[in-house]
mmCIF file of the N, C-alpha and C atoms, coordinates in Angstrom:
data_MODEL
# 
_entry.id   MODEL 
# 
loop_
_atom_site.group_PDB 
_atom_site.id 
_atom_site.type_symbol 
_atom_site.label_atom_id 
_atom_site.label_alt_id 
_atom_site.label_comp_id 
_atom_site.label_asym_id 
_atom_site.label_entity_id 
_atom_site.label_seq_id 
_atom_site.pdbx_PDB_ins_code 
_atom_site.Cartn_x 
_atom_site.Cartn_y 
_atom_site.Cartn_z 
_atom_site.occupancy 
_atom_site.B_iso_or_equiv 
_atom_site.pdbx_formal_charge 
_atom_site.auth_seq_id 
_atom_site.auth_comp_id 
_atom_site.auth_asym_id 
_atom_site.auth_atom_id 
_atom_site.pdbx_PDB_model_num 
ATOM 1   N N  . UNK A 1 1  ? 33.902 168.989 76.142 1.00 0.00 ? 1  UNK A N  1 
ATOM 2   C CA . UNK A 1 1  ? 32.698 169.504 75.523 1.00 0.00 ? 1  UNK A CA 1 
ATOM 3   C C  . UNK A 1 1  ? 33.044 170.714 74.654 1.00 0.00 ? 1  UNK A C  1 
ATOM 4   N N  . UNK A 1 2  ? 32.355 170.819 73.459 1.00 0.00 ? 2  UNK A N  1 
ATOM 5   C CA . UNK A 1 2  ? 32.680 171.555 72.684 1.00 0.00 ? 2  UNK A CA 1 
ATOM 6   C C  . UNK A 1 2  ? 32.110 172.909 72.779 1.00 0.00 ? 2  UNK A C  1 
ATOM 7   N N  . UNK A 1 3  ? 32.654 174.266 72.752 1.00 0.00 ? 3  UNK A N  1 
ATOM 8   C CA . UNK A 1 3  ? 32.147 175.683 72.813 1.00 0.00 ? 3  UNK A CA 1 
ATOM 9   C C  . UNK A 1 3  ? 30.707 175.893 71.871 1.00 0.00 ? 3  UNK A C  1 
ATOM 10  N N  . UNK A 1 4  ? 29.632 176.309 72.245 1.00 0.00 ? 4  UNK A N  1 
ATOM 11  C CA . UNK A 1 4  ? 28.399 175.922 71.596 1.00 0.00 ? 4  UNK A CA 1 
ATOM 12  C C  . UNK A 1 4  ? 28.360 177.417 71.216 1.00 0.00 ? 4  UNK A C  1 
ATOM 13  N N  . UNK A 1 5  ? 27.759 177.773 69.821 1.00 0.00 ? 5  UNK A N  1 
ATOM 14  C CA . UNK A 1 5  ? 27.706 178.998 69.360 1.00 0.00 ? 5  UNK A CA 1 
ATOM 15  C C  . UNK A 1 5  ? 26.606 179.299 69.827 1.00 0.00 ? 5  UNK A C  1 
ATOM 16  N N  . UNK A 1 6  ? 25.933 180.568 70.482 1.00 0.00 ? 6  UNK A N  1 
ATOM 17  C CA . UNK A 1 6  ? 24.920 181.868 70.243 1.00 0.00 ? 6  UNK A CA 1 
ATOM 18  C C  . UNK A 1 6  ? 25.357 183.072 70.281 1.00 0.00 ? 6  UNK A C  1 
ATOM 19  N N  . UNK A 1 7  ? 24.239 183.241 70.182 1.00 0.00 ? 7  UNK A N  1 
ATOM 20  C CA . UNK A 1 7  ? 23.826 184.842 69.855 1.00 0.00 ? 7  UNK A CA 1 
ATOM 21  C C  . UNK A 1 7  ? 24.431 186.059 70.697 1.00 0.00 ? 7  UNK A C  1 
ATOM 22  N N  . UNK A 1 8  ? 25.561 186.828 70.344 1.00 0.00 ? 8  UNK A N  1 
ATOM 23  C CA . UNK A 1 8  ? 25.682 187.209 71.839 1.00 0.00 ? 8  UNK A CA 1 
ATOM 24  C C  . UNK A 1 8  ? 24.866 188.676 72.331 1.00 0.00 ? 8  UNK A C  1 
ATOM 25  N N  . UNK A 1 9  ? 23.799 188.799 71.595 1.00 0.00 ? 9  UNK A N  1 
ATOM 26  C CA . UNK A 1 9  ? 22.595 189.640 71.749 1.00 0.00 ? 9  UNK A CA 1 
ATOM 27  C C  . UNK A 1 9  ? 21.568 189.014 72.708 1.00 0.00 ? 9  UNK A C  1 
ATOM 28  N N  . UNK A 1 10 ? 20.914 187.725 72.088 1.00 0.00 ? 10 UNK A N  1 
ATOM 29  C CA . UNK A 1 10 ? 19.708 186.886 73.049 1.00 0.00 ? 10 UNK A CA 1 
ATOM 30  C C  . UNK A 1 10 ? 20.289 185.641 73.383 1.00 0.00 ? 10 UNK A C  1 
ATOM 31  N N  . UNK A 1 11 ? 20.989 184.845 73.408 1.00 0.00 ? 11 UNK A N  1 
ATOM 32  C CA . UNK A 1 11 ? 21.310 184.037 73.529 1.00 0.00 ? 11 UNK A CA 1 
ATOM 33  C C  . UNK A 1 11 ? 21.473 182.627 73.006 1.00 0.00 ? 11 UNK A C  1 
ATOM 34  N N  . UNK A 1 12 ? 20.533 182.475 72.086 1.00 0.00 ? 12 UNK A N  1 
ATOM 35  C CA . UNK A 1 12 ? 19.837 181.550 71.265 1.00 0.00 ? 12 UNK A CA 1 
ATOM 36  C C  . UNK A 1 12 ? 20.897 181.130 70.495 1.00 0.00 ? 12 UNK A C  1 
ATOM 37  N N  . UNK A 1 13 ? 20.757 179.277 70.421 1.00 0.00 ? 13 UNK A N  1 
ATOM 38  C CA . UNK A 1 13 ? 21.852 178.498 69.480 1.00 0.00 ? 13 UNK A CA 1 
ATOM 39  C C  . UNK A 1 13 ? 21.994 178.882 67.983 1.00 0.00 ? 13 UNK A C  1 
ATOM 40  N N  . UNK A 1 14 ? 23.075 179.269 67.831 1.00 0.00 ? 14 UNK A N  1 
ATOM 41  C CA . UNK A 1 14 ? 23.254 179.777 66.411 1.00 0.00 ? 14 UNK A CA 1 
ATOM 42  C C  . UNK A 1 14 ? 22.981 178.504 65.451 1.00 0.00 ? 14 UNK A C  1 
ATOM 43  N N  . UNK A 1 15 ? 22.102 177.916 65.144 1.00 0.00 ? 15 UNK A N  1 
ATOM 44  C CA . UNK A 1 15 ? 22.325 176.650 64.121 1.00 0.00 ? 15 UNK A CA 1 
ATOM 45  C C  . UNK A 1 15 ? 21.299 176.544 62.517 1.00 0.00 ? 15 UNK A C  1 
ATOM 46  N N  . UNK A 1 16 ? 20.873 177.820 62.871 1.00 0.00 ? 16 UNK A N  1 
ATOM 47  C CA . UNK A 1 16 ? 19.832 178.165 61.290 1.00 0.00 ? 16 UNK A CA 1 
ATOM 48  C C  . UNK A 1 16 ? 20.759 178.782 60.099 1.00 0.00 ? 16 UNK A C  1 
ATOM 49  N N  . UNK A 1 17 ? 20.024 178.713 59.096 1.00 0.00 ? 17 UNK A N  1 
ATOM 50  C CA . UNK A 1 17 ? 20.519 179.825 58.206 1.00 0.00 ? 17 UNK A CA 1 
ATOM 51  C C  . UNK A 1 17 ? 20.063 181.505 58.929 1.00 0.00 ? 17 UNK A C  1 
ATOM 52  N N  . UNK A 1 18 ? 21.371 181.592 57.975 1.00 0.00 ? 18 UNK A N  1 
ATOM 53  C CA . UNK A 1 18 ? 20.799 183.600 58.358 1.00 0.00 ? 18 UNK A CA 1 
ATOM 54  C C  . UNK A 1 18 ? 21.779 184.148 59.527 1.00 0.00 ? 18 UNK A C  1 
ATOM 55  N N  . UNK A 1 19 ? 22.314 182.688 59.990 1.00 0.00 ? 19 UNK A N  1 
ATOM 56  C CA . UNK A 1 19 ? 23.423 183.630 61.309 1.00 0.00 ? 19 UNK A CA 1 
ATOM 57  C C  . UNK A 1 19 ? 24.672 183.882 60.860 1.00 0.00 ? 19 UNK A C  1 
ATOM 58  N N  . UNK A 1 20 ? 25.002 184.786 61.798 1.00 0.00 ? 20 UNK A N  1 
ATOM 59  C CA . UNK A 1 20 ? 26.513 185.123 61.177 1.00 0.00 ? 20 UNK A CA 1 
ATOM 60  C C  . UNK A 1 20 ? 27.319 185.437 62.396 1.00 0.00 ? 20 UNK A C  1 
ATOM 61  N N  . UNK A 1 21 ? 28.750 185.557 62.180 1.00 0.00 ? 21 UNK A N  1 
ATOM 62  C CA . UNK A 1 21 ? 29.956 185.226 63.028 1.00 0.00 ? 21 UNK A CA 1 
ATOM 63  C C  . UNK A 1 21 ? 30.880 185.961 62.222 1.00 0.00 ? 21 UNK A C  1 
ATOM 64  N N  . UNK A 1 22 ? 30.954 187.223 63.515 1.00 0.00 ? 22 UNK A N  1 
ATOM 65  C CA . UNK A 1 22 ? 32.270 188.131 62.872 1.00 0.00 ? 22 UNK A CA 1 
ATOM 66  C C  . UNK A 1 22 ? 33.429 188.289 64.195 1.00 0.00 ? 22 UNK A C  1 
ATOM 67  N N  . UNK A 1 23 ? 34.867 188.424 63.941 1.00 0.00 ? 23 UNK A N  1 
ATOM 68  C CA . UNK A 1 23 ? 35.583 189.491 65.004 1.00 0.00 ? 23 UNK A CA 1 
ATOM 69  C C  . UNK A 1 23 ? 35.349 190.298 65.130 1.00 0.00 ? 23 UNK A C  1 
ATOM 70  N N  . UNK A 1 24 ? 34.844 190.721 66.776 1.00 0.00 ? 24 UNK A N  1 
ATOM 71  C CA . UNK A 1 24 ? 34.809 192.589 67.137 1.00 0.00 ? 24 UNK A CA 1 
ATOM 72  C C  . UNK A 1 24 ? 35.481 193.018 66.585 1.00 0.00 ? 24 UNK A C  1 
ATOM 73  N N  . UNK A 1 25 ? 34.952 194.328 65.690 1.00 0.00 ? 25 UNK A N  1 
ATOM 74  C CA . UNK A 1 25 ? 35.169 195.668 65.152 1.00 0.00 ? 25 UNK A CA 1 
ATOM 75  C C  . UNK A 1 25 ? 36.268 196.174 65.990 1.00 0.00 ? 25 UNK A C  1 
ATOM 76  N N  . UNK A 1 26 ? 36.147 196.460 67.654 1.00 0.00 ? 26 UNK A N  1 
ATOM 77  C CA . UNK A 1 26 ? 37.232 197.194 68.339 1.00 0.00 ? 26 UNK A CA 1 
ATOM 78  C C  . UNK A 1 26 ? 38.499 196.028 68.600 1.00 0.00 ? 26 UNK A C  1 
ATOM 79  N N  . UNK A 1 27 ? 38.477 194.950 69.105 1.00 0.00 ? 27 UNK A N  1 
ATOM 80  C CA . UNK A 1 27 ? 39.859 194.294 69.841 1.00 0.00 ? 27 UNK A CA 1 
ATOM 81  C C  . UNK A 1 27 ? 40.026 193.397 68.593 1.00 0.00 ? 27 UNK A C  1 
ATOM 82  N N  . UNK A 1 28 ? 39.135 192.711 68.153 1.00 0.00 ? 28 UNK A N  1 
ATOM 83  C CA . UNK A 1 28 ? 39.405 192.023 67.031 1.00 0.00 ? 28 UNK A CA 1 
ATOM 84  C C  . UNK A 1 28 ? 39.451 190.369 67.671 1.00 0.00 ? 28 UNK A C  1 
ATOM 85  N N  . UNK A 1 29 ? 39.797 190.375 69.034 1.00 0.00 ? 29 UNK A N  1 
ATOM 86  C CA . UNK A 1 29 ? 39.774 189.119 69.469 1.00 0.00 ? 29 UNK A CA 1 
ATOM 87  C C  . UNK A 1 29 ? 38.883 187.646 69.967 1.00 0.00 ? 29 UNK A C  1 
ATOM 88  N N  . UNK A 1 30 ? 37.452 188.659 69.885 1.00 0.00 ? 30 UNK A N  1 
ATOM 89  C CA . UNK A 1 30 ? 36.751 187.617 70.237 1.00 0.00 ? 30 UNK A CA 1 
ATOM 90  C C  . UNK A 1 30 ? 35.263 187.731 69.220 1.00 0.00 ? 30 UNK A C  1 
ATOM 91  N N  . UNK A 1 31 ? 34.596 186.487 68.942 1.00 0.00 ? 31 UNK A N  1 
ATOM 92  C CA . UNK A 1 31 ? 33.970 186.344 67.979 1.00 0.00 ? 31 UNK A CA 1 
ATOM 93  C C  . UNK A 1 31 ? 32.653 186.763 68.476 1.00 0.00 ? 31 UNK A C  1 
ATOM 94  N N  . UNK A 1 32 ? 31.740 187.409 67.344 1.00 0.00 ? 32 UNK A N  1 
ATOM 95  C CA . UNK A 1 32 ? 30.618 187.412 67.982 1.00 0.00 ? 32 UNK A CA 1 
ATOM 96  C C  . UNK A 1 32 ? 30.006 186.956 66.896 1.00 0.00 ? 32 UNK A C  1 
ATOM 97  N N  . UNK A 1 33 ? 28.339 186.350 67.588 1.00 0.00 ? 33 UNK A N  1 
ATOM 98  C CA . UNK A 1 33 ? 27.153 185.635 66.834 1.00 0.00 ? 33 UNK A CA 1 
ATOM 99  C C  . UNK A 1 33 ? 26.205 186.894 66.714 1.00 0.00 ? 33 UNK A C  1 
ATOM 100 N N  . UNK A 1 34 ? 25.585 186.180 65.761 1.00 0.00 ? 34 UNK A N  1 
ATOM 101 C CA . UNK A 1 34 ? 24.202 187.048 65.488 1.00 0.00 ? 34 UNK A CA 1 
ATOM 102 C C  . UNK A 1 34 ? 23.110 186.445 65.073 1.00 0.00 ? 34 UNK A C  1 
ATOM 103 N N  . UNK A 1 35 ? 21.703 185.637 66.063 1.00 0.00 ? 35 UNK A N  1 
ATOM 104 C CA . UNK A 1 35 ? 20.888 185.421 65.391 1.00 0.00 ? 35 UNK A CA 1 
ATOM 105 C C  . UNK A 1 35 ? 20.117 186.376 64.178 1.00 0.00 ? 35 UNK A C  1 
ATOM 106 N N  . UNK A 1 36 ? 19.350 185.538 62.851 1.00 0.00 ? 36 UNK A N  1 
ATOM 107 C CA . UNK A 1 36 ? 18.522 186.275 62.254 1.00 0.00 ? 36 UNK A CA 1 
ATOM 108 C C  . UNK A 1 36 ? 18.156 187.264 62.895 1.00 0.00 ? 36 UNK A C  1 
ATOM 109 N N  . UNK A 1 37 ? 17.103 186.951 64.113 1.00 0.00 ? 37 UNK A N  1 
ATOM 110 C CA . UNK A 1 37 ? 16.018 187.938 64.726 1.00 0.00 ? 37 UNK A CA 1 
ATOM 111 C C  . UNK A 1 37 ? 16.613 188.980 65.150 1.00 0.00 ? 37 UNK A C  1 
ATOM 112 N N  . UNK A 1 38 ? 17.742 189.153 65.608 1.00 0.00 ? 38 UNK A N  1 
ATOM 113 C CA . UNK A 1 38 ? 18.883 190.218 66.452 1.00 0.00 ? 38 UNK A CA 1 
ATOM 114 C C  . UNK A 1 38 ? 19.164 190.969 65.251 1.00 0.00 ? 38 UNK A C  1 
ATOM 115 N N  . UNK A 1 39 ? 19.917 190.006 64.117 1.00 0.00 ? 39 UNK A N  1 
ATOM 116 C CA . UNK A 1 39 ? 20.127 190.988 63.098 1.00 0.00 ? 39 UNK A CA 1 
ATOM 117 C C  . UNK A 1 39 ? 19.035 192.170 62.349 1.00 0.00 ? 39 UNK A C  1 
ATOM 118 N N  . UNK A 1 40 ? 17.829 191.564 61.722 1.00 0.00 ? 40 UNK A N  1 
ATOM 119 C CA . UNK A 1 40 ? 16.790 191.954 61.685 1.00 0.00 ? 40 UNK A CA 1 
ATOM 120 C C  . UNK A 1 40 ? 16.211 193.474 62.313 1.00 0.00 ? 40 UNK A C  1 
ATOM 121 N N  . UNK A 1 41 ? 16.497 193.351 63.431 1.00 0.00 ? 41 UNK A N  1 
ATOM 122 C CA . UNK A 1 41 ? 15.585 194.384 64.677 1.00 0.00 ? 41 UNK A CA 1 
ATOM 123 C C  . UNK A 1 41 ? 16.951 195.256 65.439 1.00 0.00 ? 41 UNK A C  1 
ATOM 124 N N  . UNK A 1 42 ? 17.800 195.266 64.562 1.00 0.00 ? 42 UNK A N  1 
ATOM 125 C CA . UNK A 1 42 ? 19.407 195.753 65.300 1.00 0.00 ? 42 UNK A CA 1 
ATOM 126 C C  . UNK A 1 42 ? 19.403 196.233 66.960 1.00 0.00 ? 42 UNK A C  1 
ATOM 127 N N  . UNK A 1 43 ? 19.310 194.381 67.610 1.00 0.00 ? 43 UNK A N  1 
ATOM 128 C CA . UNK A 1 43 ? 19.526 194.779 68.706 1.00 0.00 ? 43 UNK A CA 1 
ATOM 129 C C  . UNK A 1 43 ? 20.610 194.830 69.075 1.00 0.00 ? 43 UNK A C  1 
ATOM 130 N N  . UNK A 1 44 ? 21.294 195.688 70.039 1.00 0.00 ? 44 UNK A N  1 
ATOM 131 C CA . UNK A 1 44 ? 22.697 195.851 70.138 1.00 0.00 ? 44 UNK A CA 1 
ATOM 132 C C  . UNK A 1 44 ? 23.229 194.258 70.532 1.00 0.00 ? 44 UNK A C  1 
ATOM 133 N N  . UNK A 1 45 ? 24.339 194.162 70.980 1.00 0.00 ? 45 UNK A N  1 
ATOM 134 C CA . UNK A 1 45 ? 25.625 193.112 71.154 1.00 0.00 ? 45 UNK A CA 1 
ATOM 135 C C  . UNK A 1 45 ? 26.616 193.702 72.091 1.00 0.00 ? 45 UNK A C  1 
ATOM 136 N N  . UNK A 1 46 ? 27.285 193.485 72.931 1.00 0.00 ? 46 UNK A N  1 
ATOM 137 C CA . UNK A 1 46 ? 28.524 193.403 73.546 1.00 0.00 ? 46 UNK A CA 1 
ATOM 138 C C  . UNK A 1 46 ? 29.859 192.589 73.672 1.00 0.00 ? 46 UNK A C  1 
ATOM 139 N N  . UNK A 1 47 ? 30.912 193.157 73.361 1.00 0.00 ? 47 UNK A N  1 
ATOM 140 C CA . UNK A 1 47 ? 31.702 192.182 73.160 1.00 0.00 ? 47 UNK A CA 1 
ATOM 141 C C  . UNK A 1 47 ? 32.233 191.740 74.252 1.00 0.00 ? 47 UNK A C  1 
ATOM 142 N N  . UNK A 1 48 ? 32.434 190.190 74.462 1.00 0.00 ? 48 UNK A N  1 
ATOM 143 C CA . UNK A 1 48 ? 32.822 189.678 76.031 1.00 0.00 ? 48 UNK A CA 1 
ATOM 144 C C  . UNK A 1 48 ? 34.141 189.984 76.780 1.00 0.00 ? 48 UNK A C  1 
ATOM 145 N N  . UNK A 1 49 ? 34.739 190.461 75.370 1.00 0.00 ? 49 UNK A N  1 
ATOM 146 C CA . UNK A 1 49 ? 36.610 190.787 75.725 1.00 0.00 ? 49 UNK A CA 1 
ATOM 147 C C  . UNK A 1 49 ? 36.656 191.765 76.328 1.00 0.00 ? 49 UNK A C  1 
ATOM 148 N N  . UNK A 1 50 ? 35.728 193.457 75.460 1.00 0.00 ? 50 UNK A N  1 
ATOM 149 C CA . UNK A 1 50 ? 36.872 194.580 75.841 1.00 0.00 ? 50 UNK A CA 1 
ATOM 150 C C  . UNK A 1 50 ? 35.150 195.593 75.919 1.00 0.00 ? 50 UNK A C  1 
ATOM 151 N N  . UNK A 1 51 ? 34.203 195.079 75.638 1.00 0.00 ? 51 UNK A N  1 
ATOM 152 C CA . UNK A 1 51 ? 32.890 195.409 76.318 1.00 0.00 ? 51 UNK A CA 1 
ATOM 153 C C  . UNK A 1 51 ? 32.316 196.474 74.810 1.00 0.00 ? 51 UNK A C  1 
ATOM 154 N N  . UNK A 1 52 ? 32.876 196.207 73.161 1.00 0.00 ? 52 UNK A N  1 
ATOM 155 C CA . UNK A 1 52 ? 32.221 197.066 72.652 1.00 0.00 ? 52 UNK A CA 1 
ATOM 156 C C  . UNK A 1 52 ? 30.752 197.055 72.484 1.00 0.00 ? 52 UNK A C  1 
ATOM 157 N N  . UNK A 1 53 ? 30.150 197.934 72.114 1.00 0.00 ? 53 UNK A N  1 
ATOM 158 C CA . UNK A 1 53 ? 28.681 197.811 71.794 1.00 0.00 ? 53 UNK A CA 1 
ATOM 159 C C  . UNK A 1 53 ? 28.686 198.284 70.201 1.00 0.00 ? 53 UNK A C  1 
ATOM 160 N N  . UNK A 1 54 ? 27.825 197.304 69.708 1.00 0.00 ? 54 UNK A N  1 
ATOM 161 C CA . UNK A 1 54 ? 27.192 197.557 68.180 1.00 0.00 ? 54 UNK A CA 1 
ATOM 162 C C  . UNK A 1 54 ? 25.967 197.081 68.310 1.00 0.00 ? 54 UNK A C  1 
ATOM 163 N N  . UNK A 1 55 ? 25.421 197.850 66.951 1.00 0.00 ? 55 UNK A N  1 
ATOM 164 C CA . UNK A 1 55 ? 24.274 196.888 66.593 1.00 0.00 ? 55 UNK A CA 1 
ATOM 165 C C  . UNK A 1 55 ? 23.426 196.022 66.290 1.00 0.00 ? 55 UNK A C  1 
# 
């Protein structure tokens, strides 16, 4: 089964326009999602690797 993208703010399937997918800023190693709505309302994010927080 294949790794299913969301949000790693709310959880929600990344599959609209408007999302985006970057490497953490700090380790660089693990990817994070961003629904629209998260982006929008800058709710923070955590990264699953090394625990950064952004907006």
């Amino acid at each position: 089964m294949e790794n299913e993208r969301v949000c790693n703010s709310c959880g929600v399937r990344l599959t609209s326009k408007g999302t985006t997918f970057f490497s953490c800023p700090m380790c660089g190693e693990s990817q994070i999602g961003r629904c629209t709505n998260c982006r929008d309302q800058s709710v923070p994010y955590v990264c699953p690797k090394c625990d950064f927080s952004g907006p």
